[in-house]
C-alpha positions as CSV (number, residue, x, y, z in Angstrom):
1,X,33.4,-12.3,26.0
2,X,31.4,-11.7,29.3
3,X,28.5,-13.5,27.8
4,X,31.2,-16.8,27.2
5,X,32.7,-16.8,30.9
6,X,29.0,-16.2,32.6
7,X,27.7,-19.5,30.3
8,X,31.4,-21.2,31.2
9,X,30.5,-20.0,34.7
10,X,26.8,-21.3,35.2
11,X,27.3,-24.1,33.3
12,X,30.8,-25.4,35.5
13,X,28.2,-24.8,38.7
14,X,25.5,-27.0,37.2
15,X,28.3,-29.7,36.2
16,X,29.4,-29.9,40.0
17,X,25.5,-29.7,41.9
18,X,24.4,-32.3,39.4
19,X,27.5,-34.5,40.0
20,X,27.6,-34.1,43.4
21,X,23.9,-35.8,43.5
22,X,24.5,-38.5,40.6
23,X,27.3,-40.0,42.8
24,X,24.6,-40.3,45.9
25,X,22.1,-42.1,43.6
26,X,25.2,-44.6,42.2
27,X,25.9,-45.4,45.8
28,X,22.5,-46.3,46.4
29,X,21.9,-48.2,43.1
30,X,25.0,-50.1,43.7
31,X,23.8,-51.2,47.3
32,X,20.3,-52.0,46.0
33,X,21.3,-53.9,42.9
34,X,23.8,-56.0,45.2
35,X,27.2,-55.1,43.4
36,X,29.4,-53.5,45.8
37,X,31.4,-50.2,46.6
38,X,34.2,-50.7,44.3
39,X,32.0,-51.9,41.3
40,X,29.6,-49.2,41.8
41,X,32.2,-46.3,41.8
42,X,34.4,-47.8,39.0
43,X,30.7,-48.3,36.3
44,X,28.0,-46.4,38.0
45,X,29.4,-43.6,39.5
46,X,32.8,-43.0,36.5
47,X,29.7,-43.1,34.0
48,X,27.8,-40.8,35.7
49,X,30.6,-38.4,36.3
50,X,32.0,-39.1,33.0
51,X,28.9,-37.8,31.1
52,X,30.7,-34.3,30.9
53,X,33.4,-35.4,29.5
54,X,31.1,-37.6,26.9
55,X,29.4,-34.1,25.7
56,X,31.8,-32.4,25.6
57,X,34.3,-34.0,23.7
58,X,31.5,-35.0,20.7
59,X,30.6,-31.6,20.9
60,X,33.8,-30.3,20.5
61,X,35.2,-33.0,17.8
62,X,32.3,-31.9,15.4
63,X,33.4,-28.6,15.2
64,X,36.5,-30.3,14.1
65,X,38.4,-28.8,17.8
66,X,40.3,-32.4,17.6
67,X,43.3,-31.3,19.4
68,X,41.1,-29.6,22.3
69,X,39.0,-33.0,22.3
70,X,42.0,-34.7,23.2
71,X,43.5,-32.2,25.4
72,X,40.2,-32.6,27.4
73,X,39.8,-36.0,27.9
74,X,43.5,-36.9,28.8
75,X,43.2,-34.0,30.8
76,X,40.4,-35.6,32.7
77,X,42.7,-38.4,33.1
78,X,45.0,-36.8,34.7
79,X,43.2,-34.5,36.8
80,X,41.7,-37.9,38.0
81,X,44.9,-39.1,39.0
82,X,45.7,-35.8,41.3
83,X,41.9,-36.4,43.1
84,X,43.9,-39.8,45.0
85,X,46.3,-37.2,46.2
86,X,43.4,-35.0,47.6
87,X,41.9,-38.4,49.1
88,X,45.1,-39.3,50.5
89,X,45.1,-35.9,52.0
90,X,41.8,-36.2,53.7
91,X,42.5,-39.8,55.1
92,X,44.6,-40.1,58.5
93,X,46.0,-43.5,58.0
94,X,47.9,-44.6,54.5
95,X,45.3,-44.7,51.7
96,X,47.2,-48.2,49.6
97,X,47.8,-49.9,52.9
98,X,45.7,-52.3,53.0
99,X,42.2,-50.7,53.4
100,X,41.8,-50.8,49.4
101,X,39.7,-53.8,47.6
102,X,41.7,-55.5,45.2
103,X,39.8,-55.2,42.7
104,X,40.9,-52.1,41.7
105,X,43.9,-53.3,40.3
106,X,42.1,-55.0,37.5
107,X,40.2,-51.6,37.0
108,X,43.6,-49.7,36.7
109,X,45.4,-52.1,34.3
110,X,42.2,-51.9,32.4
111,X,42.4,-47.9,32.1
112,X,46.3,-48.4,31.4
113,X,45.7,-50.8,28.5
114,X,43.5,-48.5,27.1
115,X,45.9,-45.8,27.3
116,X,48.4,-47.8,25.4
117,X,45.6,-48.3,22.5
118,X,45.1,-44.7,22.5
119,X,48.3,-44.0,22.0
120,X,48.7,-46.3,19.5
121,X,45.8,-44.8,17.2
122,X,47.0,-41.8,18.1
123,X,50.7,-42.4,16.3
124,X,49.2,-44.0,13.4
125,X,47.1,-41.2,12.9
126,X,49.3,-39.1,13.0
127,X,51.2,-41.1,10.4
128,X,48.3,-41.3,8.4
129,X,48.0,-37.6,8.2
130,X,51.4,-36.8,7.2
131,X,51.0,-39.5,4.6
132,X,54.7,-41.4,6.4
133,X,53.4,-45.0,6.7
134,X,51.6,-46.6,4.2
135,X,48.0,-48.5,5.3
136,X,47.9,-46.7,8.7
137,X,45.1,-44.8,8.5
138,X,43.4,-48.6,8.3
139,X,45.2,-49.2,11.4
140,X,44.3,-46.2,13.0
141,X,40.8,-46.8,12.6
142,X,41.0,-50.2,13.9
143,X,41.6,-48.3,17.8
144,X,38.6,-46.8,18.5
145,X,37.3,-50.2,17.7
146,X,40.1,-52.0,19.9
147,X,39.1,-49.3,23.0
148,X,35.9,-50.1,23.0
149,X,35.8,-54.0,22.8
150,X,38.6,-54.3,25.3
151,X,36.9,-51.8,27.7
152,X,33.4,-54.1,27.3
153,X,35.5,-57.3,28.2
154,X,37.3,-55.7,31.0
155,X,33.8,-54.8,32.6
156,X,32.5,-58.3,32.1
157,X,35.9,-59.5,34.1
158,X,35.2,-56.8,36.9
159,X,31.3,-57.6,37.5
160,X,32.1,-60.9,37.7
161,X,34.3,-59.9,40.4
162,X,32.2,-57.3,41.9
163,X,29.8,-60.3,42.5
164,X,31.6,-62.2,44.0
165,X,33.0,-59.8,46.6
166,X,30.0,-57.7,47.8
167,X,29.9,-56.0,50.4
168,X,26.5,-54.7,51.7
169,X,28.1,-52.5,54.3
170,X,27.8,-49.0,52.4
171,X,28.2,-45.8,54.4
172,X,27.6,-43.0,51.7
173,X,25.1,-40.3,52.9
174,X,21.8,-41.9,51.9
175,X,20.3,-39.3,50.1
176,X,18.2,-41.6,48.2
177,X,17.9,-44.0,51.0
178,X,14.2,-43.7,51.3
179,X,13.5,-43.7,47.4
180,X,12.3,-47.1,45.8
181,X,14.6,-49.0,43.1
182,X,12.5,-46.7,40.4
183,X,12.7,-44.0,42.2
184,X,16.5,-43.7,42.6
185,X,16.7,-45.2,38.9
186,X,14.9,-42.0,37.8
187,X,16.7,-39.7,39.8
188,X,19.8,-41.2,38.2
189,X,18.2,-40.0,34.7
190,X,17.2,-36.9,35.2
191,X,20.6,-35.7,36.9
192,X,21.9,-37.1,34.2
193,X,20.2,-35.2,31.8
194,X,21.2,-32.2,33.6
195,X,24.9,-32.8,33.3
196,X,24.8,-33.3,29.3
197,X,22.9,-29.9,29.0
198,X,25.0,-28.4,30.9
199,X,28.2,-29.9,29.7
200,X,27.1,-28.8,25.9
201,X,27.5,-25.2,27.0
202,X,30.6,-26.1,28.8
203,X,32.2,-26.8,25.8
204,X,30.9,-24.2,23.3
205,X,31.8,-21.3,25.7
206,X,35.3,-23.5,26.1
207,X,36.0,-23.4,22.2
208,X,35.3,-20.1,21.9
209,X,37.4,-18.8,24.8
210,X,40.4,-21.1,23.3
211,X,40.2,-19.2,20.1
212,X,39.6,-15.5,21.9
213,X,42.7,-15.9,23.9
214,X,44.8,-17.9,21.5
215,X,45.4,-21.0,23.6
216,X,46.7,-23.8,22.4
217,X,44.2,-26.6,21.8
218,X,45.7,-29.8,24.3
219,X,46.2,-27.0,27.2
220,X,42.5,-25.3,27.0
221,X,41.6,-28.5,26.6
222,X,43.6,-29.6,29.9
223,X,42.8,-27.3,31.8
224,X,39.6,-25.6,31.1
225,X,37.9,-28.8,29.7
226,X,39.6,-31.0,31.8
227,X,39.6,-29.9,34.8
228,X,35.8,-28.7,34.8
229,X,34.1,-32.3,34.0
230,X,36.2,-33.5,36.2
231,X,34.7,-31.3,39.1
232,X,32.2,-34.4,39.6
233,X,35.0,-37.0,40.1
234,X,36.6,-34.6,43.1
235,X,33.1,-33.7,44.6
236,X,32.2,-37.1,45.0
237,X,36.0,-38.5,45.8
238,X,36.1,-36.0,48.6
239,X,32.4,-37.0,50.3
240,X,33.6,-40.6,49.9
241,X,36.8,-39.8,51.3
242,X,35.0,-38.3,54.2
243,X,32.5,-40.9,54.8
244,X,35.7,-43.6,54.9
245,X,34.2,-45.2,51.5
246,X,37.5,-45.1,50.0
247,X,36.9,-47.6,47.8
248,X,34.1,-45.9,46.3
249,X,36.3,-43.0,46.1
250,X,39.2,-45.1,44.3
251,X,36.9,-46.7,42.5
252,X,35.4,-43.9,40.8
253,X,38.8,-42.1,39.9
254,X,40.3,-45.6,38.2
255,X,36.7,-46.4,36.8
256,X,36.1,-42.6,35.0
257,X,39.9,-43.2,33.0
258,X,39.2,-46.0,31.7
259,X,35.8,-44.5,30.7
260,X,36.5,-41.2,29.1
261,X,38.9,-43.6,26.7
262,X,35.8,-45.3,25.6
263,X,34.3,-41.7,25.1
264,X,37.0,-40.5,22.8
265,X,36.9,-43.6,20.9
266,X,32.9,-43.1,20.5
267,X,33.5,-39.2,19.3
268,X,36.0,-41.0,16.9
269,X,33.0,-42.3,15.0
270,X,31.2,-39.8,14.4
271,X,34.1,-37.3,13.9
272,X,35.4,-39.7,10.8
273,X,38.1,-40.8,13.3
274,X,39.6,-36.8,12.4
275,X,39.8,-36.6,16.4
276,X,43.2,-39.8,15.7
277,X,44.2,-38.8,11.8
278,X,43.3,-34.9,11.9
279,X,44.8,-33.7,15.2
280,X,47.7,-31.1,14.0
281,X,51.3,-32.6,15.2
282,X,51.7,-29.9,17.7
283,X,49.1,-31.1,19.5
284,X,49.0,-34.6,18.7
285,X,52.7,-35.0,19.3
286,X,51.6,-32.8,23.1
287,X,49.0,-35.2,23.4
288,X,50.9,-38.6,23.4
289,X,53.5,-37.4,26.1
290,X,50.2,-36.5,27.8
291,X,49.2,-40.0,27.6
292,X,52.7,-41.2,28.3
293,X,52.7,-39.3,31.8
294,X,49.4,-40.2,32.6
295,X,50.1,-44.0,32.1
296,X,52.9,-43.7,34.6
297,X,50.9,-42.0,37.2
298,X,48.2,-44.5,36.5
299,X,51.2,-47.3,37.4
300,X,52.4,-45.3,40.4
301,X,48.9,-45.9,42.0
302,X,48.7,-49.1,41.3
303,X,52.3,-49.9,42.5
304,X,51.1,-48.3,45.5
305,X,48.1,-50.6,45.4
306,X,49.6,-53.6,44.5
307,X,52.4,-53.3,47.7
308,X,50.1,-51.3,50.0
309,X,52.0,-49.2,50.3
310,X,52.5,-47.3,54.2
311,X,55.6,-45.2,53.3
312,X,54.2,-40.9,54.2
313,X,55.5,-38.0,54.5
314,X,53.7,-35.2,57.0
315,X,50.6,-37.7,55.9
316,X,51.0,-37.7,52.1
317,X,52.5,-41.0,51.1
318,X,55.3,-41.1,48.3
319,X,53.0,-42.3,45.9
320,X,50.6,-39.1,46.1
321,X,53.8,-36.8,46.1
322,X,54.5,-38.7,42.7
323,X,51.4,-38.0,41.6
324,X,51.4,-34.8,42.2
325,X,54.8,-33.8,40.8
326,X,53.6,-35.8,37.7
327,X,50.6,-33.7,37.1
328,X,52.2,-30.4,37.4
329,X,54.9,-32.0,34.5
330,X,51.6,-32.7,32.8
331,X,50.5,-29.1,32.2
332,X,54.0,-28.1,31.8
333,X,54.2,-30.1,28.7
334,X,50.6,-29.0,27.2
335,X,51.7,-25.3,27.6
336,X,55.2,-25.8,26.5
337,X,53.4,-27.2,23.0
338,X,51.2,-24.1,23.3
339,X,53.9,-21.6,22.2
């Protein structure tokens, strides 16, 4: 058992270093391929820092760990969430007043339709697999489908926007600053490459921790899994947050949940869609309150968003202390189903 925390260990520390330098090479790319702050944190940098949650969650879903796949990935979603209240934290004036590109809204509702799809796979999975509605396991393999081509629209929509309102003026540290296009390009691989190693032992040592200390699958997955490829997000949305590229920051948070929705679709595939029809109802029926919760957190930031939103408290604003009460309900729920 020593062995599995020193691998969960090393691997979480590899995870974060690599993230940490993946989101400086997505700034830079996104300033030299002329598309903007909030369209390079919301593609570049949310695939970058998504790629944990990517390995993991295939890695765990063919080991037939459905319930801990989708305990980690709506765990990411809503640990993302809880990163705006850390960014909130860090930033002197009111975060949604006015400082925020609009854009974001169309990144959000993007993330939040998804999570409605999801959810709707999720129930006629569930259906499927208790044999209650007849023809749903059809319909439940026509969301993973559904994620991905509404996710590959919505991206189309957003670069079209990104291009339209660039903004050249990028403060991130320019780490890469002195690299050539290639040269940033492949630095952007090979970090990459390091976060998918890495990430693979995240989630073997993950699975077999679950099963020493009998946790339930949605919560290890919440919290252990979730939490952990999430460490990129809140490493680079706390350097943004310092540097005043809030919209990088934002960006990136909004950008990753829709993301890590296209990711469990994909591990759907080549999981026989077991991660939506094989989930056990414990954890399925933990899971969709999950997603429930997480798409009103997602509409609290928005709403923020969408008003801009000056109302604080001691320099939190309301919609941060929402947030935050939110995600601790969150993990309240997954362990409650734990039991």
């Amino acid at each position: 058992m020593f062995y599995d925390w020193l691998i969960f260990t090393t691997s979480a520390l590899f995870v974060v270093g690599a993230g940490i330098m993946i989101g400086r090479a997505s700034g830079e790319l996104g300033e030299r391929l002329g598309l903007g702050r909030a369209w390079a944190g919301a593609v570049l940098l949310s695939f970058a820092t998504t790629l944990p949650e990517l390995v993991t969650t295939v890695t765990v879903a063919l080991k037939g760990a459905y319930g801990l796949a989708l305990g980690g990935i709506l765990g990411s979603v809503i640990f993302n969430l809880f990163i705006l209240v850390l960014v909130d934290a860090l930033n002197p004036d009111p975060l949604y007043a006015g400082k925020l590109s609009r854009t974001h809204l169309a990144t959000g509702l993007l993330g939040t339709g998804l999570l409605g799809v999801m959810m709707a796979g999720l129930a006629l999975g569930m259906a499927q697999g208790g044999g209650h509605v007849q023809g749903s396991g059809a319909l439940a393999l026509v969301a993973p489908a559904a994620i991905i081509a509404l996710y590959a629209f919505g991206q189309f929509v957003l670069f079209r926007m990104a291009k339209q309102s660039f903004d050249r003026k990028m403060t991130l540290p320019g780490a890469f600053s002195g690299y050539s296009l290639k040269g940033v390009a492949a630095a952007y691989a090979v970090t990459a490459a390091v976060i998918v190693v890495a990430a693979s032992s995240l989630a073997n040592s993950v699975h077999r921790l679950s099963g020493h200390y009998g946790l339930s699958a949605t919560f290890a997955g919440a919290v252990m899994l979730g939490i952990v490829t999430s460490l990129p997000e809140i490493t680079n949305a706390v350097a943004c947050a310092r540097q005043r590229e809030y919209d990088l920051a934002v960006g990136n948070v909004l950008g990753a949940n829709a993301f890590v929705l296209v990711v469990l679709a994909a591990a759907s595939l080549p999981a026989g869609n077991g991660i939506f029809s094989g989930v056990s109802p414990a954890d399925g029926i933990s899971a969709l309150v999950m997603a429930g919760l997480a798409v009103i957190m997602q509409v609290t930031a928005l709403g923020a968003l969408a008003v801009e939103s000056a109302h604080q408290f001691k320099r939190l604003s309301f919609a941060s202390m929402i947030l935050a009460a939110l995600y601790a309900a969150n993990l309240y729920v997954s362990w409650q189903f734990g039991k």
